[in-house]
C-alpha positions as CSV (number, residue, x, y, z in Angstrom):
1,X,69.3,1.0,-7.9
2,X,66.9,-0.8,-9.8
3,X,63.9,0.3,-12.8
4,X,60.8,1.6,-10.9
5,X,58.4,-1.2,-11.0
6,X,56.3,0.0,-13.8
7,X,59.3,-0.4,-16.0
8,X,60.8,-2.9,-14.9
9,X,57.4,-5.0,-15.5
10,X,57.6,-3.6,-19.2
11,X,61.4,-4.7,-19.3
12,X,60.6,-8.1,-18.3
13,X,57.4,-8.9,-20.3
14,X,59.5,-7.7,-23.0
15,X,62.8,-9.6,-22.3
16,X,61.1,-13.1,-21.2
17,X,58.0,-12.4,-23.4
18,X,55.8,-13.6,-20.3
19,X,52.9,-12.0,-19.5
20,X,52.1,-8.9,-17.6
21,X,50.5,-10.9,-14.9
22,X,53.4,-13.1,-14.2
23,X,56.1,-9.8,-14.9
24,X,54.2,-8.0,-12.0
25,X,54.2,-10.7,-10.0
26,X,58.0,-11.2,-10.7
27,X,58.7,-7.6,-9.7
28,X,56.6,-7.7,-7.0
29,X,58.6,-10.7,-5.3
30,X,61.8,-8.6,-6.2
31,X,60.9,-6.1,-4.4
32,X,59.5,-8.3,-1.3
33,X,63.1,-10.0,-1.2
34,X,64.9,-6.4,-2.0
35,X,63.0,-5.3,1.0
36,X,64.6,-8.1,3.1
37,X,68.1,-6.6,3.6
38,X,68.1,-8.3,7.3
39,X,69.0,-11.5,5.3
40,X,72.7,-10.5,4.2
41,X,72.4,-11.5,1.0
42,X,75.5,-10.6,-1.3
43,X,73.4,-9.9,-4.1
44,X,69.7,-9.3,-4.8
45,X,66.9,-9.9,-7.0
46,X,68.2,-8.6,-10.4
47,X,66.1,-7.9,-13.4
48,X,68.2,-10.1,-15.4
49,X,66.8,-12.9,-12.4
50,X,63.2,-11.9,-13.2
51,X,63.7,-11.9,-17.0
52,X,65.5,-15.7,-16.7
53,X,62.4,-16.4,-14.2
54,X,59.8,-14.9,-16.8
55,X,61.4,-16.8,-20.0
56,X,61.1,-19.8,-17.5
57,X,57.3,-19.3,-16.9
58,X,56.8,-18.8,-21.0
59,X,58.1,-21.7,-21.4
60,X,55.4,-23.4,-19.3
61,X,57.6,-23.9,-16.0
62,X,55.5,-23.8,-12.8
63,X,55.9,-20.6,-11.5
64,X,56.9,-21.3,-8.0
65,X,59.6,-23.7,-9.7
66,X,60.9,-21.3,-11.7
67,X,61.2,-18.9,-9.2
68,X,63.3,-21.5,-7.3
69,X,65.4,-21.9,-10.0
70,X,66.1,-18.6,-11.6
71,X,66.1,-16.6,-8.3
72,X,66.0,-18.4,-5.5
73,X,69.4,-20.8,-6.3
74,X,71.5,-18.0,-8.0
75,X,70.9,-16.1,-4.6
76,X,71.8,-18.4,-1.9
77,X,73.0,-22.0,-1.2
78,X,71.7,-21.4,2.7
79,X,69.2,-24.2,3.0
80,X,67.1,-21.9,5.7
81,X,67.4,-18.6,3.6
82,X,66.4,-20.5,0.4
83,X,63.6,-21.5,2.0
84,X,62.3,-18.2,3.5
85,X,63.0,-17.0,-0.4
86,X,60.9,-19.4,-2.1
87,X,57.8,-18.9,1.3
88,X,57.6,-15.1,-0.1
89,X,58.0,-17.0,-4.0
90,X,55.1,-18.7,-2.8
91,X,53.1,-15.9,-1.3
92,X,53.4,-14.2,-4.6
93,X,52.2,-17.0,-7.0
């Protein structure tokens, strides 16, 4: 089970040292592609994902980009899936 999203915001603004904007965003995708269990994905969106993700963004990384590469990549090589991942990446930011 994972933080409730309040916290898990807090944990990765302070992990990443992103912003709160961008750490609700980033839980808020988690939990779109948590919600998504129809997609068989062996693993899900981890905090440890959104923390990479957020460090990624602090850095100065687009968002959608990081996203792709923190989240999106470690969770699937499936061209189609990917995609559909980084549609709700891109419905977020």
């Amino acid at each position: 089970s994972y933080p409730a999203p309040r916290v898990e915001v807090e944990i990765v603004m302070h992990e990443s040292g992103v912003a709160e904007r961008d750490a609700k965003r980033l839980v808020a995708l988690a939990n779109k592609i948590r919600g998504l269990q129809e997609l068989g994905l062996a693993q899900s969106a981890s905090t440890r994902l959104l923390v990479s993700a957020g460090a990624l963004i602090r850095e100065g990384l687009n968002p959608r980009l990081a996203c792709d590469v923190a989240i999106v990549q470690p969770l699937t090589d499936d061209p189609v899936l990917a995609e559909a991942l980084r549609d709700a990446a891109n419905l977020v930011f």
